[in-house]
N, C-alpha and C positions, 0 to 999 in steps of 0.2 A: 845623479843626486850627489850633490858636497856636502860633507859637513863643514864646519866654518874654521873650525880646526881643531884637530884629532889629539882630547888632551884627556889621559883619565881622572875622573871625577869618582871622589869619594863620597855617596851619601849615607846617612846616617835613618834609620829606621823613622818614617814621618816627615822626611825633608823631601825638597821638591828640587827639579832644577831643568828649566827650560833649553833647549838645545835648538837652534837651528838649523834647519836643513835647505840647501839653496838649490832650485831648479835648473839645469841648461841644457833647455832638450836640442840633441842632435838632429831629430826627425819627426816630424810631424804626425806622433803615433802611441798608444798607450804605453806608458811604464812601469813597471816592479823592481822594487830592490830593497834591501833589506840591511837593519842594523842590527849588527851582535850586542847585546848585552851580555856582561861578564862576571862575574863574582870570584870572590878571591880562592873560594874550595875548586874553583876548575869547572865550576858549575855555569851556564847561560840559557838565553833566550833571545830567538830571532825578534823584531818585530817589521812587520810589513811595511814598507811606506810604496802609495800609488799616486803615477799621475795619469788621470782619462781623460781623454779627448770625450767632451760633449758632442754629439750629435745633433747635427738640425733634422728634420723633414718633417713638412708638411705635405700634405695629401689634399688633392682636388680633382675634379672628374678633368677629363684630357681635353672634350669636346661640347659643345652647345648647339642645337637647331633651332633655330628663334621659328622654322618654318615658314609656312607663308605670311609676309606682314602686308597691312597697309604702306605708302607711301607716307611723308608725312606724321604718323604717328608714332610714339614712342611702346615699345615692345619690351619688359622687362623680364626676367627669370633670375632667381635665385639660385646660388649653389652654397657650396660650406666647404670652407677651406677648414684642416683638422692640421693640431699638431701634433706630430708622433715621436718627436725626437726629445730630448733629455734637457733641452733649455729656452726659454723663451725667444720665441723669435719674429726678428723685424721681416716685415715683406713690403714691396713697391711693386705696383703693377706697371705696367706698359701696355697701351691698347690705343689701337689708332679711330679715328673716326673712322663714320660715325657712330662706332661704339664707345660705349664707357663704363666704367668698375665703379661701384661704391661701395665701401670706404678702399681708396685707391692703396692707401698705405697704411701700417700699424704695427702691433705686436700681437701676436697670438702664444700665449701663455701653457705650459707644458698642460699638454693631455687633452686641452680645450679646444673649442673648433668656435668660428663666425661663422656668421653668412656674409653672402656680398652680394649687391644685385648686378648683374649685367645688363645693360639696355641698348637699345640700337634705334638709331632714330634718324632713317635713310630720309632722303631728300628727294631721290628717282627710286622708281619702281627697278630695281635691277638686283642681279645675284650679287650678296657680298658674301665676303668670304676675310675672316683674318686671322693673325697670328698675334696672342699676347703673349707679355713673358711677365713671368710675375721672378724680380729679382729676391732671395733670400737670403737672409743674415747678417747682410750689410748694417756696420756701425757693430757686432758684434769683435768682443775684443776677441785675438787668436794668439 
């Protein structure tokens, strides 16, 4: 934390005076630090200034068994993506056929949770098997 430049200021009982304090974080990680307030008897007071790193995470089950389907027909299940972290956040899925996400992309807002449906809608009778990734935060400023 900077101040803009370290000059003493005299205020008078009822007056105001804004001060700036400038950020350059070294590391990607919570801050504390503190400014002395002063008075002329010798007397002061700390005041805290913070910066926090928001946290993302969302929460969704790991896995899905559509079990046994028809050929040809489409199989859907619901699950609920939840969000646990301190700031809304954007997600993109990734899933290859013949599966599919809906809604594939969005925002999930602090504390809140969607549903999404999964569907699969094989072509041959055969085992499938996949891997999705659901990308998080992206387009979030850091």
């Amino acid at each position: 934390f900077i101040l803009a430049y370290p000059e003493i200021i005299t205020l008078s009982p009822g007056l105001n005076k804004v001060i700036d304090v400038i950020f350059h974080p070294n590391e990607y990680k919570n801050y504390i630090d503190y400014i002395y307030f002063y008075f002329p008897d010798n007397n002061g007071f700390y005041l805290p200034v913070y910066a926090n790193i928001e946290t993302i995470q969302l929460e969704c089950i790991e896995a899905i068994d559509f079990g046994y389907i028809t050929a040809s027909q489409v199989t859907t299940k619901t699950i609920t993506l939840t969000n646990k972290g301190q700031s809304d956040t954007p997600f993109n899925w990734e899933m290859p056929e013949p599966f599919s996400i809906s809604p594939s992309n969005g925002i999930v807002k602090i504390n809140q949770s969607i549903n999404l449906e999964i569907s699969i809608s094989p072509t041959e009778a055969l085992v499938y098997v996949c891997k999705s990734y659901c990308n998080v935060g992206e387009g979030l400023q850091g």
